[in-house]
C-alpha positions in Angstrom: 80.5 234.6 -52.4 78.3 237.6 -52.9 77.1 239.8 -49.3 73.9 240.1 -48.5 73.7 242.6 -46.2 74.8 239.6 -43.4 77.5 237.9 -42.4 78.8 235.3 -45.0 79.1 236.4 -48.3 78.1 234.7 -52.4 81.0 232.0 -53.0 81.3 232.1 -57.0 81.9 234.9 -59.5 81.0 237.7 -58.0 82.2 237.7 -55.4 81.1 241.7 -54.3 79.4 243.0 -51.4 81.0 242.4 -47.7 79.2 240.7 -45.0 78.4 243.5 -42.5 80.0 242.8 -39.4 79.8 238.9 -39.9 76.3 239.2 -39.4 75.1 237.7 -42.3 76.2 236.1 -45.9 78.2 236.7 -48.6 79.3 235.0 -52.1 81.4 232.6 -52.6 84.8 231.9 -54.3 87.3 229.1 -54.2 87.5 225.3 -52.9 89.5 225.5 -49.6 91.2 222.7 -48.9 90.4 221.2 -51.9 92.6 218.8 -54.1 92.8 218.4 -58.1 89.4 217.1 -59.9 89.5 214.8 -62.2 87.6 216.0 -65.5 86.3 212.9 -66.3 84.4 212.5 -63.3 83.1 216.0 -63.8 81.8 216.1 -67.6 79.0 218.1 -66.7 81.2 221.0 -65.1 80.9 224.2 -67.0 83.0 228.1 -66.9 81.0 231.2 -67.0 83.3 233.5 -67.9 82.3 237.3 -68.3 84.2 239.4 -70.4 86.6 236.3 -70.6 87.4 236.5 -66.5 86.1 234.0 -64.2 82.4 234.9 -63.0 81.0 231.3 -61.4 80.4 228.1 -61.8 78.0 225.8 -63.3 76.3 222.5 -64.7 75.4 221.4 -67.9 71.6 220.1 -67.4 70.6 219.5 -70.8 72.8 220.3 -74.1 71.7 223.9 -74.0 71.2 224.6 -70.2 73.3 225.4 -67.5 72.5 225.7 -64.2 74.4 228.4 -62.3 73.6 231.1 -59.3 71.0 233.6 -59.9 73.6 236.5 -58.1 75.5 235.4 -61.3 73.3 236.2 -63.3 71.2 239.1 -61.5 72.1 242.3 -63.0 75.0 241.4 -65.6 74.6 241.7 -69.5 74.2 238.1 -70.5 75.9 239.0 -73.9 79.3 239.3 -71.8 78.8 235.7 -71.1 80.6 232.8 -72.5 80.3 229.1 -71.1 83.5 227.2 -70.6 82.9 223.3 -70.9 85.0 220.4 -70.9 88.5 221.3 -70.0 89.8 221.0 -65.9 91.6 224.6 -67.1 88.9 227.0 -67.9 91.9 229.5 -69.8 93.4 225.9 -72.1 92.9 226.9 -75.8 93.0 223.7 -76.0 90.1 221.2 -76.4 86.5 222.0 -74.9 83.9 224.3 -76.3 83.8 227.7 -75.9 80.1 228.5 -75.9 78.4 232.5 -75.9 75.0 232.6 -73.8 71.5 233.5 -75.8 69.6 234.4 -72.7 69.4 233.8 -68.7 66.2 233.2 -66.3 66.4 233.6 -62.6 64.4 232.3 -60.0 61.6 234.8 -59.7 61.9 234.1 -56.0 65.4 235.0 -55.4 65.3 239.1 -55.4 62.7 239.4 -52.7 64.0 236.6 -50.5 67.6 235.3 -51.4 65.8 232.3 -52.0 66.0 229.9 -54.3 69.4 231.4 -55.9 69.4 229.6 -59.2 69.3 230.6 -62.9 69.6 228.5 -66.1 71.7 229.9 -69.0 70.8 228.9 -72.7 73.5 228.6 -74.9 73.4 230.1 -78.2 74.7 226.2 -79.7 74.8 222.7 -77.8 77.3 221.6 -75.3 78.7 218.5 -76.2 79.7 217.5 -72.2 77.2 215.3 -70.9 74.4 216.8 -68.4 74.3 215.7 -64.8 70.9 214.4 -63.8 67.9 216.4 -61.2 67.3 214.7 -58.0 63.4 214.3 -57.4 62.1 215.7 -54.2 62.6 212.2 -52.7 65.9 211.9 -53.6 67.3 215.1 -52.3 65.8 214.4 -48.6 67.3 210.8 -48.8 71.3 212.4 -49.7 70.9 215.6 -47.7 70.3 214.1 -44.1 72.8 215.7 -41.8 76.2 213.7 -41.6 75.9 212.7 -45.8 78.7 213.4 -47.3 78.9 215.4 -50.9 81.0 216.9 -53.3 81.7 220.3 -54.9 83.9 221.5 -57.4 85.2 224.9 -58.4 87.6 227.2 -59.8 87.4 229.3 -56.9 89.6 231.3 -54.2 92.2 228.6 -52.3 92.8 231.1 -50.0 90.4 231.8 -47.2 90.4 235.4 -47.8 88.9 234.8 -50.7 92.1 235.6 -52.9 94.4 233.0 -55.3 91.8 231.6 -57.4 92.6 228.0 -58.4 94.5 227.4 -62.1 92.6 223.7 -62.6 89.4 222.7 -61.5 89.4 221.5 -57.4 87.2 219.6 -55.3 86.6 218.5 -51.4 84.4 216.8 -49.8 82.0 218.4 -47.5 79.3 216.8 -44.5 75.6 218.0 -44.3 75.3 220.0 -41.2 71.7 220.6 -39.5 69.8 223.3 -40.6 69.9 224.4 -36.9 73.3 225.0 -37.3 72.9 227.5 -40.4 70.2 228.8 -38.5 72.2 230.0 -35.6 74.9 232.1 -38.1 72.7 233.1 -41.0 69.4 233.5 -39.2 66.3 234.4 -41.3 68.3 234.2 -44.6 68.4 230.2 -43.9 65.7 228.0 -45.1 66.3 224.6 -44.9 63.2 223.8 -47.3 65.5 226.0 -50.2 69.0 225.2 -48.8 71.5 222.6 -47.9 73.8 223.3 -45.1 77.3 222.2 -45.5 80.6 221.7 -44.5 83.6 220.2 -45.1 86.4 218.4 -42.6 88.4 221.0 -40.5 92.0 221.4 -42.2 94.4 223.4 -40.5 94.6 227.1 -38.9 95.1 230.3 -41.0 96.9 233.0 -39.4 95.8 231.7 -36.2 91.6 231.0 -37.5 90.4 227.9 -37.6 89.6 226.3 -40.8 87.5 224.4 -42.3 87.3 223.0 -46.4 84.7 224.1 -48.3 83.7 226.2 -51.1 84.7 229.8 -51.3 85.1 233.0 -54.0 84.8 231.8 -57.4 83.1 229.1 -57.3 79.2 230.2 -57.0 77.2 228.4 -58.9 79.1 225.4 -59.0 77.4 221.9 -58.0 77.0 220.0 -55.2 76.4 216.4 -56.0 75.9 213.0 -54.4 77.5 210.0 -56.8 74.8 206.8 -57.3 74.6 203.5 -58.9 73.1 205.9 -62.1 75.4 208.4 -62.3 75.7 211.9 -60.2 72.7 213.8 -59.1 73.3 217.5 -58.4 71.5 218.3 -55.1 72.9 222.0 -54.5 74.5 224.9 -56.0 77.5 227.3 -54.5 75.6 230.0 -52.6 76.8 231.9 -50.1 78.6 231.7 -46.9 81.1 233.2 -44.0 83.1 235.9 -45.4 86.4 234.0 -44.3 85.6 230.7 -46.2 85.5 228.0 -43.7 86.0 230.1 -40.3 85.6 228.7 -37.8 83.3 226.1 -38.3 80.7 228.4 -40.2 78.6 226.5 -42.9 78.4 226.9 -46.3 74.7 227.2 -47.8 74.0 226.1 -51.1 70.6 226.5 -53.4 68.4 223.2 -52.9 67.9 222.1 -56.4 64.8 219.9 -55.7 63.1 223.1 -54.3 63.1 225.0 -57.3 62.6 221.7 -59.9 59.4 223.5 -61.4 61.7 226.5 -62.4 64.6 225.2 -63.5 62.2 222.4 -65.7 59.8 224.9 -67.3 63.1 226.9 -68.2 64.5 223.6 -70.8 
């Protein structure tokens, strides 16, 4: 994850700045505690890759839009950009598209507040992996209740340290925690109107830590989706979080994608 200035830090790409004095967040990386995806249950999953190394995750929301993580996006040249979609091994030569990006367009929002961290890349031809549906505003307060469980997926850090990203695409299950509980670690930062509070089962202890899965290093950006009778809906994407992915018992905070429905639909 990237830091801002806090205690977690952004889970995807990224993954710079340091949480001062786990005080606040930072970006993500890797699934911890995750297990192999299945690709065909992810079709929509998509690479950014800059300068042909891992950046973040995304989803394909229309055949030339993907939705990612504006601190993906936010001061890089989108021309080093390329889109990896439909292979479970971003770095196969085999099979999937390999896609540059045309342009990027981030939440106005997000470099005042850290809200609303979203962008939507257009690709310079079409995806052919199918696009994962928007919730509406309804739909996203029905799924992200505290105690619904979701899914993520990622090519991010399996190490909590945010090191050893994953070869094949991973994903874990994680519960919706109350935005009281984000609250209490991430302060300020947290809105629950713009962001979903996660976390996934606790797994084991590393080097003595408690741990829990979840989303790390790597895999900003990525989605966060609830499965229905229709097909998935993606309800968040990889934020930030503690800058020991899953420590104990510290949240993950992903980007509520029914908040910023307006931008991401006048950007198709």
């Amino acid at each position: 994850m990237t830091v801002v200035a806090l205690a977690a830090g952004f889970l995807a790409g990224p993954a710079s700045a340091q949480a001062a004095k786990g005080e606040g967040p930072v970006a993500g990386t890797s699934i911890i505690g995750g297990v192999d995806a299945d690709g065909t249950r992810w079709p929509f999953m998509a690479t950014i890759l800059r300068k042909g190394n891992l950046q973040c995750g995304g989803s394909v929301i229309a055949p030339t839009k993907v939705l990612t993580a504006a601190h993906c996006v936010l001061d890089f040249k989108v021309t080093n950009f390329t889109v990896v979609t439909g292979r479970v091994r971003y770095d196969d030569p085999t099979g999937g598209q390999v896609i540059s990006v045309a342009s990027a367009a981030v939440h106005p929002d997000y470099e005042t507040t850290l809200r609303h961290d979203v962008a939507v890349l257009t690709l310079a031809s079409p995806a052919a992996a199918s696009p994962i549906a928007l919730p509406t505003v309804e739909q996203s307060a029905t799924f992200t209740v505290p105690g619904q469980l979701l899914r993520v997926a990622g090519w991010g850090a399996r190490n909590p340290l945010g090191v050893q990203l994953a070869r094949s695409l991973r994903k874990t299950t994680e519960k919706v925690r109350t935005n009281v509980r984000c609250k209490r670690v991430y302060r300020s930062v947290f809105s629950g109107r713009s962001m979903i509070c996660a976390l996934g089962k606790r797994l084991r202890r590393y080097r003595g830590f408690s741990i829990h899965t979840t989303s790390c290093s790597g895999d900003s950006g990525g989605p966060l989706i609830t499965n229905t009778a229709s097909g998935p809906l993606l309800l968040g994407v990889v934020s930030y979080g503690s800058a020991i992915c899953g420590f104990g018992g510290t949240p993950t905070v992903y980007a509520r994608v029914s908040d910023a429905l307006d931008f991401i639909q006048g950007a198709l």
